[in-house]
N, CA and C of each residue as an Amber inpcrd file, in Angstrom:
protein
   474
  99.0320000  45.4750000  60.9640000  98.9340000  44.2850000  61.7640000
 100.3250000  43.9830000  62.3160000 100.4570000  44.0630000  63.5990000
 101.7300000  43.3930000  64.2190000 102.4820000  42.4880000  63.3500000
 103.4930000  42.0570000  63.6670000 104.2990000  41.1110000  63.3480000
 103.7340000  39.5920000  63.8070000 104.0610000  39.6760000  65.0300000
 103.1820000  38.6500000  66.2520000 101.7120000  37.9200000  65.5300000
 101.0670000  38.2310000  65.3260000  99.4460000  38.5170000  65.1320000
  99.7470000  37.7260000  63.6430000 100.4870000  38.4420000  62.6270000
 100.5660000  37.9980000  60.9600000 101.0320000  36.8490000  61.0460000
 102.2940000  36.3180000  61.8940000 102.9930000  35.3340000  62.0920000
 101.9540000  34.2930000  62.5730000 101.0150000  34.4750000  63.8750000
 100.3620000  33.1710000  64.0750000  99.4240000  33.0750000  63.0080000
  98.5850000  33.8190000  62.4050000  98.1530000  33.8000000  61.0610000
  98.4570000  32.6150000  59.7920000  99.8090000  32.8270000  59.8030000
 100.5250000  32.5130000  58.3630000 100.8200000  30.9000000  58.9020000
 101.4050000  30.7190000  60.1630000 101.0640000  29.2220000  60.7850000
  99.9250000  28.7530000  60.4820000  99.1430000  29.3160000  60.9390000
  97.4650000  28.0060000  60.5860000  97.1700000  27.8220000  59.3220000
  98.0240000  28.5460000  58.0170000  97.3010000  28.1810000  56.8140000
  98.7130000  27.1260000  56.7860000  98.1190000  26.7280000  55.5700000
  99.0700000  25.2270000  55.4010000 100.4120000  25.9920000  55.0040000
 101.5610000  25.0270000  55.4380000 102.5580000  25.6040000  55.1000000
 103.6520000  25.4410000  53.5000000 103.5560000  26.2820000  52.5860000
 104.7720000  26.2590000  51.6880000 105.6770000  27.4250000  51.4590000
 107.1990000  26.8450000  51.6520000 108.4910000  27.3630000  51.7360000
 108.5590000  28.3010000  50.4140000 109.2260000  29.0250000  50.9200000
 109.3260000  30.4630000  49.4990000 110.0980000  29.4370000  48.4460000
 110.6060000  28.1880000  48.3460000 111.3630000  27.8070000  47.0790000
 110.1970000  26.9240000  46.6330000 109.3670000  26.0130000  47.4570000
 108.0200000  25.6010000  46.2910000 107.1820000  26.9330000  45.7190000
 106.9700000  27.9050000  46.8330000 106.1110000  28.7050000  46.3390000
 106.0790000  29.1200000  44.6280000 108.1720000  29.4410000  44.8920000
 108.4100000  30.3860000  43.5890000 108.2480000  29.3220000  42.3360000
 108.5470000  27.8320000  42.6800000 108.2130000  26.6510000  41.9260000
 107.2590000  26.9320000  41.0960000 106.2040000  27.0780000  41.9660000
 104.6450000  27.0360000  41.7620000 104.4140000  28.2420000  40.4640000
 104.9150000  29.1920000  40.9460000 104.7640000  30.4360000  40.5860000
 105.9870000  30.4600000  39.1330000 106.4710000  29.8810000  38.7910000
 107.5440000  29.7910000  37.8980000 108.7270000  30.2890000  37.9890000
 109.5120000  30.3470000  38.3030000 110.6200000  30.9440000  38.3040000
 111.1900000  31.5410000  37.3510000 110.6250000  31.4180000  35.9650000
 111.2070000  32.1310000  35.1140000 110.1500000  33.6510000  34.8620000
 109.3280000  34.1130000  35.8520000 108.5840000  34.9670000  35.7050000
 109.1330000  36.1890000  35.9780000 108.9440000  37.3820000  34.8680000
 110.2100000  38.2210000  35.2120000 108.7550000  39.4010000  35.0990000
 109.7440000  40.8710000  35.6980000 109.3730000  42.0970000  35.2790000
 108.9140000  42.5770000  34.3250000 107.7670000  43.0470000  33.8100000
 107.8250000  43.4920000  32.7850000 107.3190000  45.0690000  31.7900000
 108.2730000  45.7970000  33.4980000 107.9470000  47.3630000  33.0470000
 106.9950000  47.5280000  33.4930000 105.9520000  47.2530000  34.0510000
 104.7870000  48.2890000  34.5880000 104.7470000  48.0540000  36.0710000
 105.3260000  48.9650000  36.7490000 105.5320000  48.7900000  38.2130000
 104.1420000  48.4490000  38.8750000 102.7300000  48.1940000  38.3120000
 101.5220000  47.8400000  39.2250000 101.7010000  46.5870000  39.1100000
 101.4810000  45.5240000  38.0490000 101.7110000  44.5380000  38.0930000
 103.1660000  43.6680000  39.1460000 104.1010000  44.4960000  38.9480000
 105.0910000  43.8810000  39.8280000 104.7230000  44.2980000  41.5970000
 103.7890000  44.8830000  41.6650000 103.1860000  45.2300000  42.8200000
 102.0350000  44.3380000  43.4200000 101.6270000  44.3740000  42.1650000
 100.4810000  43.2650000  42.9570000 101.0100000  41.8650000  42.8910000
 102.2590000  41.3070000  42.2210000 103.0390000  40.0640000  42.5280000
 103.7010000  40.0160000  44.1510000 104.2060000  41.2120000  44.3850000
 104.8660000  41.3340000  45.5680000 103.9250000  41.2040000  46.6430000
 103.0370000  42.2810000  46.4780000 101.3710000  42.2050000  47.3930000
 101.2520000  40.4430000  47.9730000 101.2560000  39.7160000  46.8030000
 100.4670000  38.7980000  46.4130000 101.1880000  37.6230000  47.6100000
 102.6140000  37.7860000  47.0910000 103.5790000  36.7650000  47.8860000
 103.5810000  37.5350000  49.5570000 103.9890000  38.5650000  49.9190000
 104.0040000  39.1310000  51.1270000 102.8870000  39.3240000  52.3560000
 101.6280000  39.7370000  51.7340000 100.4300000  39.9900000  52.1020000
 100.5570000  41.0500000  52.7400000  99.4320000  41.2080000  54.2120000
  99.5700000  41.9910000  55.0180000 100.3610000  41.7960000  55.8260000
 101.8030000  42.5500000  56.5400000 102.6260000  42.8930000  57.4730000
 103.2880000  43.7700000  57.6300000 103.1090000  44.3510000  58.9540000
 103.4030000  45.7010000  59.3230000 104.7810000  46.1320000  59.0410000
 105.5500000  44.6470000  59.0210000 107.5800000  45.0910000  59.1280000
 107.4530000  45.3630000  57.2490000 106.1740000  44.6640000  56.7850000
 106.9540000  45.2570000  55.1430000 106.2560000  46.3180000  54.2740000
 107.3990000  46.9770000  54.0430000 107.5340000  48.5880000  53.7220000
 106.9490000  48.4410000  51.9480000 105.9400000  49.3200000  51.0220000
 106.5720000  49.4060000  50.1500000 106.4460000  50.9570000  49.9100000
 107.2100000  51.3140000  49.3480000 107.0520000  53.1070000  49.4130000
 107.3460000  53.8080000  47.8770000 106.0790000  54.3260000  47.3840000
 105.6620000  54.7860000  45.9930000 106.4730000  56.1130000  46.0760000
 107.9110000  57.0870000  44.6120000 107.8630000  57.4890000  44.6690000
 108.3170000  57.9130000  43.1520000 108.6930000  59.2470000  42.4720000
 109.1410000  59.4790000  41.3990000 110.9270000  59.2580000  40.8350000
 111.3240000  59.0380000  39.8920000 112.4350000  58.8350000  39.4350000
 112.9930000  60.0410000  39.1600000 113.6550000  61.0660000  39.1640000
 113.9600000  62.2360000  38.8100000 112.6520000  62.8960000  38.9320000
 112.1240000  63.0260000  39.2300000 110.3590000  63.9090000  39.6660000
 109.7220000  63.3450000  38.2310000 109.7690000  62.3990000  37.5870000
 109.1610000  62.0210000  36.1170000 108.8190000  60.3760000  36.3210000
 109.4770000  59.4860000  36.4590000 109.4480000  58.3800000  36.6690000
 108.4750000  57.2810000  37.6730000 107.3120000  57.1130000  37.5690000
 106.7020000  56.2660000  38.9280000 108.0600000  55.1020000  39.1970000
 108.1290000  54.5480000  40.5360000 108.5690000  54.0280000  41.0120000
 108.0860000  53.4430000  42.3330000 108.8680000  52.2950000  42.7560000
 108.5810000  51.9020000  44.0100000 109.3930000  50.9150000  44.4910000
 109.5650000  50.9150000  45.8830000 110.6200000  50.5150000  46.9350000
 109.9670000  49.5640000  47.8370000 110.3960000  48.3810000  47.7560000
 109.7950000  46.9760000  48.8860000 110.8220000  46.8220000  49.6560000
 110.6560000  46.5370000  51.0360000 111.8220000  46.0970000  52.4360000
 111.1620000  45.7110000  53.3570000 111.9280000  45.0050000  54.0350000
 111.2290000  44.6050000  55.8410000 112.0340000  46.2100000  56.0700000
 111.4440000  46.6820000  57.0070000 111.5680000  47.6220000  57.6700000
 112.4570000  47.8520000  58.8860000 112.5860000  46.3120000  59.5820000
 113.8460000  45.9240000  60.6470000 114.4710000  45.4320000  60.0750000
 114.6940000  45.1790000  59.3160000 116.2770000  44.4830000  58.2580000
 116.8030000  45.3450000  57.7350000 116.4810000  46.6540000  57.6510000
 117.5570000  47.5790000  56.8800000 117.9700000  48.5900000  57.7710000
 118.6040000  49.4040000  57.3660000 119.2710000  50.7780000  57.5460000
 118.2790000  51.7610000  57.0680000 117.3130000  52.6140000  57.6390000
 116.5840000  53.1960000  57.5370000 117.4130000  54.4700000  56.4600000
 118.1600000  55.1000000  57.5170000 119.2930000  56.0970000  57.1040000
 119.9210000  55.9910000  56.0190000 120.2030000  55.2220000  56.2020000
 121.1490000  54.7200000  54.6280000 120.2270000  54.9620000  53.1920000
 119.3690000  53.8870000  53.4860000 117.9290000  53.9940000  52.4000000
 117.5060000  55.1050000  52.3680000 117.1400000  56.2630000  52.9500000
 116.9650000  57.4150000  52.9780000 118.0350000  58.1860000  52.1180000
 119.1020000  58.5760000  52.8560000 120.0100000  59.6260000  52.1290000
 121.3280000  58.7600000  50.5120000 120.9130000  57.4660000  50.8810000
 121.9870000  56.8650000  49.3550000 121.3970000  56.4540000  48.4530000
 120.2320000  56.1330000  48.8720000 119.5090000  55.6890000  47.4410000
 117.9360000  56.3430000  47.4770000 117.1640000  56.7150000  48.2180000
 115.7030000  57.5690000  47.6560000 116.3000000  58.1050000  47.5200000
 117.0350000  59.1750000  48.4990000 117.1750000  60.8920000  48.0560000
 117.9750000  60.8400000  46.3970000 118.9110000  60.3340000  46.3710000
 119.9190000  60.3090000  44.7910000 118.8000000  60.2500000  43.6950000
 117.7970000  58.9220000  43.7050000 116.7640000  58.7350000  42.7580000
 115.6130000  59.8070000  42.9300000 115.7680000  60.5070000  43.6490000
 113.9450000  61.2450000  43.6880000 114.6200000  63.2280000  43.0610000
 116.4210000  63.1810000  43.4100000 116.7950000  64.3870000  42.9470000
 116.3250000  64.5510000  41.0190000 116.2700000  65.4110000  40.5620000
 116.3730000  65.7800000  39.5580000 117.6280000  65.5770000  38.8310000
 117.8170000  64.7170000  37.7970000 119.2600000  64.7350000  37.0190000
 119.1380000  66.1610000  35.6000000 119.6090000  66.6970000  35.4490000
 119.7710000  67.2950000  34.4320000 119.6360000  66.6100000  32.9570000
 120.7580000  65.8050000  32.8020000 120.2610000  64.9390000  31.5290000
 119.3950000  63.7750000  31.3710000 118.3110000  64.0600000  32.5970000
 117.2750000  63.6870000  32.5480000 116.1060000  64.1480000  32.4490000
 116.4200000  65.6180000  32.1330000 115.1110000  66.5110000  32.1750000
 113.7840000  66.2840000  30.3950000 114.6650000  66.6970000  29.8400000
 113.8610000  66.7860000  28.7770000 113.7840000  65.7450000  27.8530000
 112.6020000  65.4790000  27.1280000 112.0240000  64.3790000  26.2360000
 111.8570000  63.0520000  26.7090000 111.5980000  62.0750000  25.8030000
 111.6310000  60.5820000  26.3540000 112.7900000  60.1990000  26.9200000
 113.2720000  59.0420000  27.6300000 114.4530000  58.4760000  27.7630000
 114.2960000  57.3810000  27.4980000 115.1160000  56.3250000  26.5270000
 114.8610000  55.3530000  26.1890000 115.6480000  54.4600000  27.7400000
 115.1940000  53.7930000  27.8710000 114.7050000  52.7300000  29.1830000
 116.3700000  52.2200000  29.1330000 117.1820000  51.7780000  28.4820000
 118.5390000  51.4530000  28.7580000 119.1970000  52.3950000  28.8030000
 119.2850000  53.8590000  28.3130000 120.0130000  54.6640000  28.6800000
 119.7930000  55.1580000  30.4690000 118.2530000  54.6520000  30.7590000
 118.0620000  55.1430000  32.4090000 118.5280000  54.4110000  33.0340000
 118.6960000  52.9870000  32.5840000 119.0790000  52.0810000  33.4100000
 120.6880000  52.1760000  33.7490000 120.9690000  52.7600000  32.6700000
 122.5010000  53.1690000  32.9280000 123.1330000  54.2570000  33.9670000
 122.3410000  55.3970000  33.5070000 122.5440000  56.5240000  34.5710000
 121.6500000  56.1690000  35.8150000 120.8070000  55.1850000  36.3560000
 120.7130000  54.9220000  37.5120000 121.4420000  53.9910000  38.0760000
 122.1520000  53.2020000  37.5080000 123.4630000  52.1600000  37.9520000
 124.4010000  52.7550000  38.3490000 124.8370000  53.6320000  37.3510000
 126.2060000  53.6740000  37.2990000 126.6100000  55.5520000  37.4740000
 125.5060000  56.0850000  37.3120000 125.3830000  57.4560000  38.0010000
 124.8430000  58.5280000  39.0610000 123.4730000  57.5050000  39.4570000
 122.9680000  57.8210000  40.3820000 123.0570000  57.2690000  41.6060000
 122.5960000  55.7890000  41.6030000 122.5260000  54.9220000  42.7620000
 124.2000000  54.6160000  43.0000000 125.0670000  55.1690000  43.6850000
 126.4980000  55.2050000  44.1500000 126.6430000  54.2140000  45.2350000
 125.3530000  53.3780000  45.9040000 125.6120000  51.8940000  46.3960000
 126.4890000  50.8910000  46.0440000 127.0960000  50.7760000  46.8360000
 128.2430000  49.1940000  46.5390000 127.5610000  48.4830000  46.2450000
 126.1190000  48.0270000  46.6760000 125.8890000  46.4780000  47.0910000
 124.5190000  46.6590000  46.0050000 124.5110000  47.1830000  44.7110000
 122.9850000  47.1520000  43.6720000 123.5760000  46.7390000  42.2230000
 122.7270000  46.0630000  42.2720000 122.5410000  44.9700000  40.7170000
 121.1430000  45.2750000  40.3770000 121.4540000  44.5580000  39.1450000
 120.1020000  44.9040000  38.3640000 119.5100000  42.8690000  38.2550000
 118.4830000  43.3180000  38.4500000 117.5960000  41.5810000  38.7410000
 116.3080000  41.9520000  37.8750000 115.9770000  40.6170000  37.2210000
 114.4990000  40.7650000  36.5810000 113.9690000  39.7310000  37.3510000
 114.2710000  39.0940000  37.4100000 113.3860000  37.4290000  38.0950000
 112.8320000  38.1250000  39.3080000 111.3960000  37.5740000  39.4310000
 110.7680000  38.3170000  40.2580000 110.9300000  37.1450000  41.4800000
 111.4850000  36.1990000  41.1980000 111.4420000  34.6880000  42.1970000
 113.1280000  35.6700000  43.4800000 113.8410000  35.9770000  42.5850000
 115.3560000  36.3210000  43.2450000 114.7950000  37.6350000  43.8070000
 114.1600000  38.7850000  43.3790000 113.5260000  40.0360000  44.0220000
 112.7230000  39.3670000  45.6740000 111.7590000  38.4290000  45.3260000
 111.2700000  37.9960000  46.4270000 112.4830000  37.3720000  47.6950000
 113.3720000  36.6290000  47.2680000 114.2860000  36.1810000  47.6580000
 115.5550000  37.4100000  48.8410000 115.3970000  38.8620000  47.7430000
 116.3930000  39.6730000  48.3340000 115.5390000  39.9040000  49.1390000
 114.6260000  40.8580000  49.4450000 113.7690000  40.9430000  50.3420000
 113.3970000  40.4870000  51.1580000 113.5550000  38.9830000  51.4330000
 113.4980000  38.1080000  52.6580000 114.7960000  38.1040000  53.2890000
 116.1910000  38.4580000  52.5910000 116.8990000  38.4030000  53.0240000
 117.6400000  39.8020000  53.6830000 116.7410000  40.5670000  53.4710000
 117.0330000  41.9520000  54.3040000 117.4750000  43.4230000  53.0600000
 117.4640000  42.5300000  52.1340000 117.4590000  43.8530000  50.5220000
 116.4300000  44.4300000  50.5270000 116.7580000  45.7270000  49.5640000
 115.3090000  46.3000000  49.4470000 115.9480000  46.3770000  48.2200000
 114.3030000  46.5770000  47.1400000 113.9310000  46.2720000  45.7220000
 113.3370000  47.5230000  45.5320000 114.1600000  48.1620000  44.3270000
 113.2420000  49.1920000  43.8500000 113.1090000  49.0550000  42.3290000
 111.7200000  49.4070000  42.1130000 111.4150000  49.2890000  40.5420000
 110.8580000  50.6600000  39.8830000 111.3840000  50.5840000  38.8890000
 110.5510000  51.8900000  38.3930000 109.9770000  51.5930000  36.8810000
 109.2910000  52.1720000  36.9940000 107.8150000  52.1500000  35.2150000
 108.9260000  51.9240000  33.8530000 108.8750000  51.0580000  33.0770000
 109.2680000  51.1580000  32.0980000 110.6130000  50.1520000  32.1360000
 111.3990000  49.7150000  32.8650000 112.5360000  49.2300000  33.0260000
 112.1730000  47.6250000  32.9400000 112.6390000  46.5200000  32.8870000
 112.4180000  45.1400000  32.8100000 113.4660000  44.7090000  33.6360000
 114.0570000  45.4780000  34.3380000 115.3240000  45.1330000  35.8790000
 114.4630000  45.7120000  36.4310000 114.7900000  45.3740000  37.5940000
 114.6760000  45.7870000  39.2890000 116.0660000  45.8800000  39.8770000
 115.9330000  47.1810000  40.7520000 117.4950000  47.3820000  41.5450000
 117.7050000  46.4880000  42.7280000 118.3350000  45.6690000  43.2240000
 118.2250000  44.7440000  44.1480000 119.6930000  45.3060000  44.9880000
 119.4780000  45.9230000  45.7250000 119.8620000  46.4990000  47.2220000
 120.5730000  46.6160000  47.9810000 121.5690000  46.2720000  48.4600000
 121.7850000  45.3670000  49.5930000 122.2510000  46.3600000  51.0170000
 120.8170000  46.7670000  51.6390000 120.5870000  47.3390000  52.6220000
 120.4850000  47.2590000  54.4130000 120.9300000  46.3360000  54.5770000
 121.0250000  46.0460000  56.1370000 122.0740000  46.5440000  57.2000000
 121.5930000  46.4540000  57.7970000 123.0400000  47.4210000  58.8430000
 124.1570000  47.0250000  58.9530000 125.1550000  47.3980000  58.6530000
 126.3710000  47.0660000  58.6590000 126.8560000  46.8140000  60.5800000
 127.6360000  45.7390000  60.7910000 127.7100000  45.8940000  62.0810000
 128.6990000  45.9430000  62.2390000 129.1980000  46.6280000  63.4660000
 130.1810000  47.6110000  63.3450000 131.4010000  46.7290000  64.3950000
 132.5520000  46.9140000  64.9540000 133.4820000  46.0200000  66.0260000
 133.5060000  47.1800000  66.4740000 133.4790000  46.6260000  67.3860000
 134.2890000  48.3850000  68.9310000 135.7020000  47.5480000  69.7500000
């Protein structure tokens, strides 16, 4: 559905601002490891619109995961080659057995995802929040953070 089209849509229903919404919704409502549920929260707040992206993929080829963005607020490129491609490669000392969930969270902070601009967020109220503001959110199965982003085009002086 267009942009245009969702927008006069979202006018005729009554209007509440993403800070009553998250009110409503609690704000202390966090992640809690199973990337469907944090999917159908996101679903839930976003609905149908064409500018928002979410894109299902693996963590080292083992991991479900998934990636929420407006689609004109970011750096396509960027999101592509600095942060999917890094997360979807294969790590070596990630190959074999379980990984306990803070040791991944570590080597995806601080070894994989080589982004300046990513923190780790549980509040699903501040995830909704980056995402309106042009972040993209990626979550993966098992973790109680979300990577929160900060993906928009850098603009450049000539």
């Amino acid at each position: 559905m267009p942009f245009s089209k969702w927008f006069s849509q979202k006018m005729k229903q009554p209007q509440v601002t993403t800070s009553d919404q998250n009110k409503n919704d609690s704000n202390d409502e966090r992640i809690n490891g199973n990337v469907e549920d944090t999917i159908s929260y996101i679903r839930h707040i976003f609905g149908e619109n064409s500018d928002f992206s979410m894109r299902r993929f693996h963590v080292f080829g083992r991991f479900s995961a998934v990636m929420f963005y407006y689609s004109n607020m970011i750096d396509q490129g960027n999101l592509n080659t600095d942060i999917l491609k890094p997360l979807m490669l294969v790590n070596p000392r990630m190959k074999k057995g379980n990984v306990d969930p803070k040791r991944m969270k570590d080597v995806l902070i601080n070894e994989t995802l080589y982004h300046s601009e990513a923190v780790l967020e549980s509040q699903l109220s501040m995830l909704v929040e980056g995402i309106l503001r042009g972040q993209t959110v990626v979550v993966v199965e098992g973790l109680d953070d979300a990577f929160l982003i900060g993906t928009r085009p850098s603009r450049r002086l000539y």
